[in-house]
C-alpha positions, 0 to 999 in steps of 0.5 A: 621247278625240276632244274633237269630237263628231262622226259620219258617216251616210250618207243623203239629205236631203229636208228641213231645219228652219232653225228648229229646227235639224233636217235630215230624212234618209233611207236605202235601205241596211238596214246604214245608219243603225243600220238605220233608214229615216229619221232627224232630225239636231239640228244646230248648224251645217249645211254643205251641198256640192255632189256632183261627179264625182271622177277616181279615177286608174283605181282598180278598185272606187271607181266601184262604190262599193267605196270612199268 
């Protein structure tokens, strides 16, 4: 058993609580989120980057988004 609690969702930010500890989170894909369009994550830590332009070394299918 992983001693991390720890999960991965893919979703756009629109809005972050600082008091409550609350980002408020959005997503267009129906098989994202457990099918949901909107979610509240309770946070603990929030760590926020920015996106960049990754080379890919010309693999096929990674700019499609066929891979993370």
């Amino acid at each position: 058993q992983n001693k991390y609690d720890a999960q991965f969702k893919e979703a756009e930010r629109y809005k972050i609580d600082t008091v409550n500890k609350k980002a408020y989170c959005r997503s267009s894909q129906d098989t994202n989120l457990g099918g949901s369009e909107e979610i509240t994550v309770n946070y603990d830590y929030l760590l926020i980057a920015m996106g960049a332009c990754a080379n890919t070394f010309h693999t096929h299918g990674v700019v499609e988004m066929h891979a993370f």
